[in-house]
N, C-alpha and C positions, 0 to 999 in steps of 0.2 A: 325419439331422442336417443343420445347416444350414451356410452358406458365407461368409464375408464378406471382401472385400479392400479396401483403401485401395492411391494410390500415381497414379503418373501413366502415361498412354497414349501415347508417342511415336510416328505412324502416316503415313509417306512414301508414296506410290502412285506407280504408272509415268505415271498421267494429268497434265497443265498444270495450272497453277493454277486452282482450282474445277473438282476432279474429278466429271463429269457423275453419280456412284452418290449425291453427299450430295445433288441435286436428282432424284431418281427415276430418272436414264435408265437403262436396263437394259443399256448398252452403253458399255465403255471408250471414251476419247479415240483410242486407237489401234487399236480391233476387240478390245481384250482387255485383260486388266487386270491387275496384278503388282502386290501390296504387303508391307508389312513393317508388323506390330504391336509396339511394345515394350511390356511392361506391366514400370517398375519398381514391384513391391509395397512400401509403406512396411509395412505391418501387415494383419493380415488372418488368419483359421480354417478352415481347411477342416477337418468331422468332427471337431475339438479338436485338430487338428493345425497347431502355430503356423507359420504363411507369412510371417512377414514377414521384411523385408532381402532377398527372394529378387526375382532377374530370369529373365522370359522371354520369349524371343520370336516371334512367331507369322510366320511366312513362306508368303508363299502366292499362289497363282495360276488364275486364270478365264481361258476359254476367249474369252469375252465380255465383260463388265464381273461387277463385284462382286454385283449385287443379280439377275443373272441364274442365282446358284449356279454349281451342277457344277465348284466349285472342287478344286486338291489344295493342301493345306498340310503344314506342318512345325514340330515347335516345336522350339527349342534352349534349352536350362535351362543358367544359366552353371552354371560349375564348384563354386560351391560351394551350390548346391542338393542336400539331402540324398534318398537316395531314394524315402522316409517323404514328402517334400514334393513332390519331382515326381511322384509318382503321385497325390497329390491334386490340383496344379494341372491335371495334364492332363486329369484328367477335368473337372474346370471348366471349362477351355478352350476343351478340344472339344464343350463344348454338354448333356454330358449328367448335367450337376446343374443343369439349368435356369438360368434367371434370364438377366440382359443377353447371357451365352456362347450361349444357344440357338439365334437368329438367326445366329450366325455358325456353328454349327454344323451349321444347315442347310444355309448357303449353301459351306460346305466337305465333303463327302459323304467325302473323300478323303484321310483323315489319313495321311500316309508314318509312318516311326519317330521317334519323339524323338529327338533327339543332342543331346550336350556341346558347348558352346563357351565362352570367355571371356567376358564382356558385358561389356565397359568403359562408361561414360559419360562426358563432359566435360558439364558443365549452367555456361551462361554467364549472362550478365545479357539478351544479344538474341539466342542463338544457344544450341543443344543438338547433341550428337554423338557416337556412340554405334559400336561397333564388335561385332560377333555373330563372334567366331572370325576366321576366315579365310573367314569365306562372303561378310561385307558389311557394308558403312556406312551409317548414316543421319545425315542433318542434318535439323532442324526449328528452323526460321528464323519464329517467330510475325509476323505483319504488320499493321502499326502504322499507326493512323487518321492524322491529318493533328493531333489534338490529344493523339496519346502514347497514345491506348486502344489495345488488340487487337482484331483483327478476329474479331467472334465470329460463330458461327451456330446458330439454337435451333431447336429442333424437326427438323432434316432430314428426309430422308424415309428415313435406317435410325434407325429409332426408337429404338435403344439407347444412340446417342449424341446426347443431346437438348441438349446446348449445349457448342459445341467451338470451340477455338480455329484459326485457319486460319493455313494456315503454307507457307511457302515450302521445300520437300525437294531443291531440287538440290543435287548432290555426293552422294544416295542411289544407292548400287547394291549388288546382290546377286545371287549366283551359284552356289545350291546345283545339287548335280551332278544333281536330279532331277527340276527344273522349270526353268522360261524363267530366262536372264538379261537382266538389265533395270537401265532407272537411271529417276530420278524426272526426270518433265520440268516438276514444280515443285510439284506439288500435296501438302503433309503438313499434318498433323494432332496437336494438344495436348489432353488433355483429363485433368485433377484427378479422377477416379476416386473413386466411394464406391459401389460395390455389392455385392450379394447375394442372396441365393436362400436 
C-alpha cells in the first residue's frame, strides 16, 4: 500500500544562517550538526490509515554535518497521536516506506525509541514557535527580500527538499537526554509538504 502526507515542515539546525548541508558541504558550521524536523501533518494515509491532525517531530544529531550521515535521531509523537497512527508514521519517517523519508533515513542509521511529548505550536503572520515536551523549542523566523517575498531556495543539494523557505531558528534549542544539546545559531527551514510513496 501506499503513503501520502500534506502539512508543513518546520526545520531549525545548530548551523548560522545558510546552513553549509542545503549547499553540499559534508560538514556542519560547527564540526557537527544538531537539528529539529517538525512535520505538522494537515492530512495524509498511511496503508488506509488516516494521519491527519497529527504532529511529529524528528530530533537528531551528526557526528559531522547532515549530508555526511552516521546520524542518531528520535521522534516524539504529541499526545494525541493514536498508536494505530504512530506506528505508521514512524515507519515513514524513518525511511523505510520509501519516498522523500528514505534519504533521511539513510543519513540517520540510528533511530533511539519513540516518545510522547506535547507539540504545541504558535503559527504567526512573521514568526512560527513550537514547543516538543520539555525537550525543546524552535522558532522559524522566514526571511523577507527587500520587496516583502521570502527567501526561497530550489533545487538544494538534499534533493528532497526541492524548494524551501529560508529562515532565521534562533531561540531554537533542544535537549534530549540521549544526544548533544544545542541551540540554533540561526539557520531554520519552511517548507508546504505534499509527498508520497
Amino acid at each position: 500500500m501506499a503513503w501520502h502526507i500534506t502539512g508543513i515542515d518546520l526545520g531549525p539546525c545548530s548551523c548560522d544562517i545558510g546552513c553549509p548541508c542545503i549547499l553540499g558541504e559534508m560538514e556542519g558550521d560547527r564540526g557537527w550538526c544538531s537539528a529539529v524536523r517538525l512535520y505538522d501533518i494537515h492530512s495524509g494515509e498511511v496503508d488506509g490509515i488516516d494521519v491527519r491532525d497529527t504532529r511529529v517531530a524528528l530530533v537528531a544529531d551528526w557526528p559531522s554535518g547532515f549530508l555526511a550521515g552516521n546520524g542518531t535521531g528520535r521522534l516524539y509523537f504529541d499526545s494525541s497521536v493514536s498508536q494505530e497512527q504512530r506506528d505508521a508514521l514512524e515507519a515513514v519517517i524513518s525511511g523505510q516506506r520509501g519516498g522523500v523519508f528514505e534519504v533521511i533515513g539513510s543519513l540517520i542509521p540510528n533511530f533511539l525509541p519513540s516518545k510522547e511529548a506535547p507539540i504545541d505550536i504558535e503559527a504567526g503572520d512573521e514568526q512560527t514557535r513550537a514547543t516538543v515536551g520539555d525537550v525543546g523549542e524552535l522558532v522559524v523566523t522566514p526571511l523577507v527580500g527587500p520587496q516583502g517575498n521570502v527567501t526561497r531556495l530550489l533545487h538544494g543539494a538534499a534533493t528532497f527538499r526541492d524548494d524551501i523557505v529560508l529562515a532565521d531558528g534562533r531561540g531554537t534549542h533542544f535537549h534530549d537526554p540521549e544526544m548533544r544539546e544545542w541551540e540554533s545559531g540561526g539557520h531554520g527551514e519552511q517548507i508546504d509538504f505534499h509527498w508520497s510513496a
